[in-house]
N, C-alpha and C positions, 0 to 999 in steps of 0.2 A: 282528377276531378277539379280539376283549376281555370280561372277564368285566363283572360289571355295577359299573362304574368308575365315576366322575366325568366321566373325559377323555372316556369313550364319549360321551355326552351333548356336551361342545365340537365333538368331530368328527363325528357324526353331523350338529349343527345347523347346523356351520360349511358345511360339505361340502354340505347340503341349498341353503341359503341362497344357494348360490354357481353351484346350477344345477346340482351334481355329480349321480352316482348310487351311492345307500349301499346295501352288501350286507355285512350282520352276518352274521357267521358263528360259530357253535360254537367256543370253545375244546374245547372232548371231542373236535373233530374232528381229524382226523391226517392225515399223508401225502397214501393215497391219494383222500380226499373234495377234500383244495387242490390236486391233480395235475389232478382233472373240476374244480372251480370257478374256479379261477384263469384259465383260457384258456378256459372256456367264455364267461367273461363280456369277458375282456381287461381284468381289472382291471388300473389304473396304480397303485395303490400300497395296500398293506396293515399295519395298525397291528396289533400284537401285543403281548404280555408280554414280558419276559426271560423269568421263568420262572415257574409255577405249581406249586405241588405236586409238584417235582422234574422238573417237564418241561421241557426245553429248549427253547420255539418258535423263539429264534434258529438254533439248529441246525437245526431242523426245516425253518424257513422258509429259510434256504444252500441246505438239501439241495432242498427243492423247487424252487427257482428257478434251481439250475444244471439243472433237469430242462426247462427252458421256454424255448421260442424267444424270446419276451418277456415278458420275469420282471417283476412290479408292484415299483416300490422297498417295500421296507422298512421300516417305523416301527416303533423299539421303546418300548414306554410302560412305564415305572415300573423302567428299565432304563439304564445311558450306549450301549448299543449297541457291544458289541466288534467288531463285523464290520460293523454295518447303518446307517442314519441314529436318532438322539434325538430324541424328541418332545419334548422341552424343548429344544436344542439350533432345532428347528422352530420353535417356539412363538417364540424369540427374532426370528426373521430378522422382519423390518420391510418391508410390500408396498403400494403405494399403487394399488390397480385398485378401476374403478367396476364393482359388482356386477351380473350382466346383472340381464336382464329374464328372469323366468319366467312360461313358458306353464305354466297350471295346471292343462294334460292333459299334460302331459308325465311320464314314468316319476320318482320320486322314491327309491324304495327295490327292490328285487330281494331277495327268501327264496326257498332251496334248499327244497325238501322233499321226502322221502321219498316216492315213487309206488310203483306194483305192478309198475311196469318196471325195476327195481331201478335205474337212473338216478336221480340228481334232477335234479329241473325246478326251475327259474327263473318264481317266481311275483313278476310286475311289478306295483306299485302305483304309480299317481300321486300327485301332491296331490291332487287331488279328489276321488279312493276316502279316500285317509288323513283327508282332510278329514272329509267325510260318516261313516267312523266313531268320530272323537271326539266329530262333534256327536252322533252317538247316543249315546252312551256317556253326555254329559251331560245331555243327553230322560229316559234309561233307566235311570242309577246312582247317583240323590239324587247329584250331583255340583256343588258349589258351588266359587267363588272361595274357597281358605284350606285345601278340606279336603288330607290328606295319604294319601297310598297308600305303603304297605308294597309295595316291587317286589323280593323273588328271586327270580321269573320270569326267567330268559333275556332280557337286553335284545337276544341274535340270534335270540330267539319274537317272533310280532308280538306277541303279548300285554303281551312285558315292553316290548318298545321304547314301543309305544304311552303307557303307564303312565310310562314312565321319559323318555320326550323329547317327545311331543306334548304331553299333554294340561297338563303346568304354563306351555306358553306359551301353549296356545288353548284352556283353559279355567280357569288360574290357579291350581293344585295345584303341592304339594308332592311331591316325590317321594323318599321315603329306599331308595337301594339297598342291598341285601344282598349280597357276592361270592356266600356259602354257607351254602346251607340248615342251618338247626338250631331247632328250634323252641321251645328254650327263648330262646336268644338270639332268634328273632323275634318271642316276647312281650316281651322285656324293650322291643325297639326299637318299638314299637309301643305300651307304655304310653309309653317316655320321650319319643316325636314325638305323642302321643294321634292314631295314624292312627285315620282315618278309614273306609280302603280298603284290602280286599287281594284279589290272584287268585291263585287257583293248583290246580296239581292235585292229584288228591287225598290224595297222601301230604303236601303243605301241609297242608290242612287238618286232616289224622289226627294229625299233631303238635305243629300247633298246638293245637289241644283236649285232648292228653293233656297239654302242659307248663300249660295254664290249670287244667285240676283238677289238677295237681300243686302246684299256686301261689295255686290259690281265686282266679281273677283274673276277671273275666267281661267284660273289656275294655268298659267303660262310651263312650268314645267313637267305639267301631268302629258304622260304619252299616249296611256292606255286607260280604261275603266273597260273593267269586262263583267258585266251584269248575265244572270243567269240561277238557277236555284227555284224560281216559281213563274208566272206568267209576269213576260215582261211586253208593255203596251209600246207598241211602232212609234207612237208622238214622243216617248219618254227618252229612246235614243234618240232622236231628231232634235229633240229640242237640248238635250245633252249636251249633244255634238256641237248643235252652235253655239251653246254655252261655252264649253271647251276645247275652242274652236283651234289648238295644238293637238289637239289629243283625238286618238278613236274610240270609239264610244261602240261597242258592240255585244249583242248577244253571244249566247252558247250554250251548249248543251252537256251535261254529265251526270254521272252518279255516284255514287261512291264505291260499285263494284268497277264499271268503267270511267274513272276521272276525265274530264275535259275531252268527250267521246267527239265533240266539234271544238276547232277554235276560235273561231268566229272569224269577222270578214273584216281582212287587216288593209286591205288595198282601199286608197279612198275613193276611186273607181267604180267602188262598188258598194258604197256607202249606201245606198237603198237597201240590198241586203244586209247591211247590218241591224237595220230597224227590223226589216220584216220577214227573217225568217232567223234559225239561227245558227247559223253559219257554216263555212267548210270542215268536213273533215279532216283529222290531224293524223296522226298514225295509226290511227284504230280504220279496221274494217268493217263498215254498216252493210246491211242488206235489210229490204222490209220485204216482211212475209205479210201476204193479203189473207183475207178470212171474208166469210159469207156476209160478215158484218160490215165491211169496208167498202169505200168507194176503191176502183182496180187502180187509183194511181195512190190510192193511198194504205199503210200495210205498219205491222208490228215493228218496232225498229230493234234487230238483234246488231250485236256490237262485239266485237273481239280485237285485242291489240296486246302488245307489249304491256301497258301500263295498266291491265286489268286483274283483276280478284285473279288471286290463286286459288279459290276456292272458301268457304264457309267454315265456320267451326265444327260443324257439325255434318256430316254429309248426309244426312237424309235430307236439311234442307235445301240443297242441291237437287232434288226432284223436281225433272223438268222445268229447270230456270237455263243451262246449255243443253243445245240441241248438238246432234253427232258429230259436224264439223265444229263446236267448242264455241259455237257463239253462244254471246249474254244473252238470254229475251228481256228488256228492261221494261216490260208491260209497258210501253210508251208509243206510240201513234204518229207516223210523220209521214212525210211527200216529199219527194227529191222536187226543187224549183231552179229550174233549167240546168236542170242533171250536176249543176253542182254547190246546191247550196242548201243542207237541211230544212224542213221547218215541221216542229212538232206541231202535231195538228191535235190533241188531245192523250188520253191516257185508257188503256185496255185496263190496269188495276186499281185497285180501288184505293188512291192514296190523297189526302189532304195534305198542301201545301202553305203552310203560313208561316210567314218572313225567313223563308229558307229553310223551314224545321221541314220534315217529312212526320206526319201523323198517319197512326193506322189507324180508320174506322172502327175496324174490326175489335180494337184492344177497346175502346170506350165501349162499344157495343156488348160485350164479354162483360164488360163491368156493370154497366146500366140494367142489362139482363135479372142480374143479380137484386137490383132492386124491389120489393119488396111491393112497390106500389104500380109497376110499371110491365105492360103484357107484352108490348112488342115496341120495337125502336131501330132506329136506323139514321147513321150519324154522314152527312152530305158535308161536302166544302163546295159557297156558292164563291162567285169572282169577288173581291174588296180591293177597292182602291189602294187600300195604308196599308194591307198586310198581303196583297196577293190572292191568300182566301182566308174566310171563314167558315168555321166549323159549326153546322146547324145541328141539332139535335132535334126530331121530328120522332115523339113519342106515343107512345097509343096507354094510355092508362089502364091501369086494373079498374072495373067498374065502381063508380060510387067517391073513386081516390079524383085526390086533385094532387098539382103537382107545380112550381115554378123552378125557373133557371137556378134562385140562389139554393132551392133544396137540394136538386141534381148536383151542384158543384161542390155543395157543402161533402152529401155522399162520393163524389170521387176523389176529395180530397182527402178523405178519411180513409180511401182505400190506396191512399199516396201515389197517385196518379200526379204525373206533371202538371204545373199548370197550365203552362205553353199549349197543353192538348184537351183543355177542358171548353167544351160547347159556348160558343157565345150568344147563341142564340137559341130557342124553344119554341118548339109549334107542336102542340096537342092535338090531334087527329085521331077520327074513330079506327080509320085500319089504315097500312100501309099497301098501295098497289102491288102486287105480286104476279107471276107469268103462273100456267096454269100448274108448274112443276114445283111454285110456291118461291120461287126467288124473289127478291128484293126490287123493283123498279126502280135503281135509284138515279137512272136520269131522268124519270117523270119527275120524281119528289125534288132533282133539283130545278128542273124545267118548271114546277108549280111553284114552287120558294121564289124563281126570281122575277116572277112574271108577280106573284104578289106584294114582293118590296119593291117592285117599277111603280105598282100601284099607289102605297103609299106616300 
């Protein structure tokens, strides 16, 4: 549970190398996310900060782990540990054991993510998915021995880990980590290591572009920016690309059951599609299945490759997510644009996107339920410039009750819900639209939301 550190990188490779099993976790996340993860998995031991930005995780993690029949020890990094074990303190002890042997199907990493069942799931990767998607990455990313990637991505996103731990050992990169985003300070790090490389979602790149014409800089040794994670706007690689007019500037497509499911559009050729769709297929196999609800050229986009999930932690929730020939269904909506070049054209589940996070509805919605003043609710991501989307909260009150945003957030913060996924916005309504079988309308409620902040 570390930000994007140094030490993450010893204990990720140390831990790998030894045969373990590594599950990066969000520092943003809190309480009740390490209450579901920590025994879902039976983690044996968890590495964290002292403190960050005024947050305690040592408290946090006492308080969690008197909650747990079998609590993981401990590590604190960049900390002496008032209550817990030191990772330097660790680092000292002296061990003489011959390294096993690993099987190279064996599970290597586990990431939580966000589903439409407001749980998260435990999505499994071995080596030889991890494997299989650095070697593309190198196929697909002009990616040579020397060059260097810019990672403040999440090294607990497979994006950042990838970036940040695999590919400088198996394909000889450099990796400069970020803790926190700021885009003037990720140009400066960026001329001074002349990266090469960077990912990110789109408020990355929106600020990276605005601090380079602020600075007249046009990063002469960047080759690639591959943007991707939430909705990314056609002008925002265009005008990129002529900013960075060395380098390709392109979208893509993935998740974290199928990592980097498109690569985007490397040929400059074809630089139109890089802004406006999101890009070719890599070694993964797509097919879209249509539904009553789709236009006929447009259909669910299932996904299978080398570099996908081995499957779940849990296999019930593997209930209907592969279909018989072993494709992903990634609830995601696209059209092939002249048969070969993706573009997602919307989403079949129900998922909010903001700065790259994946938020479930469903989990606020579970919570808010719970509220005491509150009859019925239902939590919408409309489009935002800065973050991708916002998370609306459109709530129907118990009669007589009044209710505002700081009360709602105050209650989900108490029920240690992340911040990252608490509503930024409120709208009080007597009822919520519903189909005659009592579902949720929630593309009217977003269709009504943005047609009223147009108005404003």
């Amino acid at each position: 549970m570390l930000p994007n550190w140094a030490e993450a990188a010893t204990i990720y490779l140390g831990a790998t190398i030894a045969g373990m099993v590594v599950n990066p976790i969000l520092p943003s996340l809190r309480e009740r996310e390490l209450l579901f993860m920590l025994p879902d998995m039976d983690s044996r031991i968890i590495f964290a900060p002292s403190k960050i930005r005024n947050h305690d995780f040592e408290a946090m993690l006492s308080a969690v782990c008197e909650k747990l029949d079998r609590p993981p020890q401990v590590v604190i990094v960049r900390g002496d540990g008032r209550e817990q074990n030191s990772y330097n303190d660790l680092l000292a002890e002296q061990h003489d054991r011959a390294l096993p042997a690993i099987d190279s199907d064996a599970v290597q990493m586990i990431m939580y993510t966000s589903g439409t069942t407001g749980s998260p799931k435990g999505v499994m990767h071995s080596h030889n998915s991890i494997g299989a998607l650095v070697r593309q990455l190198g196929t697909n990313w002009l990616v040579e021995p020397g060059d260097v990637f810019l990672v403040p991505s999440p090294i607990s996103h497979i994006g950042g880990s990838i970036y940040a731990f695999e590919l400088p050992l198996m394909l000889g990169t450099t990796a400069v980590l970020m803790e926190r985003w700021d885009g003037d300070e990720g140009l400066r790090l960026m001329e001074a290591h002349q990266c090469t490389h960077m990912a990110g979602a789109t408020p990355f790149l929106e600020q990276l572009l605005a601090a380079a014409r602020r600075e007249e800089n046009r990063l002469p040794d960047l080759k690639l920016f591959i943007c991707g994670g939430a909705s990314v706007p056609p002008n925002l690689i265009r005008e990129a690309s002529a900013q960075f007019d060395s380098a390709i500037v392109t979208r893509v497509y993935g998740s974290t059951e199928v990592p980097v499911t498109t690569v985007g559009t490397l040929a400059r050729q074809d630089s139109s599609y890089a802004a406006e769709t999101d890009g070719e297929v890599g070694i993964a196999d797509l097919k879209l299945i249509s539904s009553g609800d789709t236009s006929d050229s447009e259909g669910e986009i299932y996904a299978r490759g080398a570099q996908m999930l081995v499957g779940y932690v849990h296999a019930e929730d593997e209930a209907g997510v592969f279909d018989s020939e072993g494709y992903y269904r990634t609830g995601d909506l696209g059209r092939w644009i002249d048969g070969r070049f993706l573009l997602v054209s919307g989403r079949a589940k129900d998922i909010i996107i903001r700065k790259g996070e994946n938020i479930s509805p469903k989990e606020i919605e579970d919570l808010l339920l719970s509220h005491p003043d509150i009859a019925d609710v239902a939590i919408v991501g409309i489009p935002d410039p800065a973050s991708g989307e916002r998370a609306c909260a459109v709530v129907v009150p118990v009669p007589s009750k009044s209710l505002d945003l700081g009360s709602i957030i105050s209650f989900l913060k108490a029920a240690g819900l992340a911040s990252f996924k608490w509503p930024e916005a409120l709208f009080l309504w007597a009822a919520l639209p519903r189909t005659a079988t009592g579902k949720v309308l929630k593309h009217e409620i977003r269709k009504t939301l943005i047609s009223t902040l147009e108005e404003r």
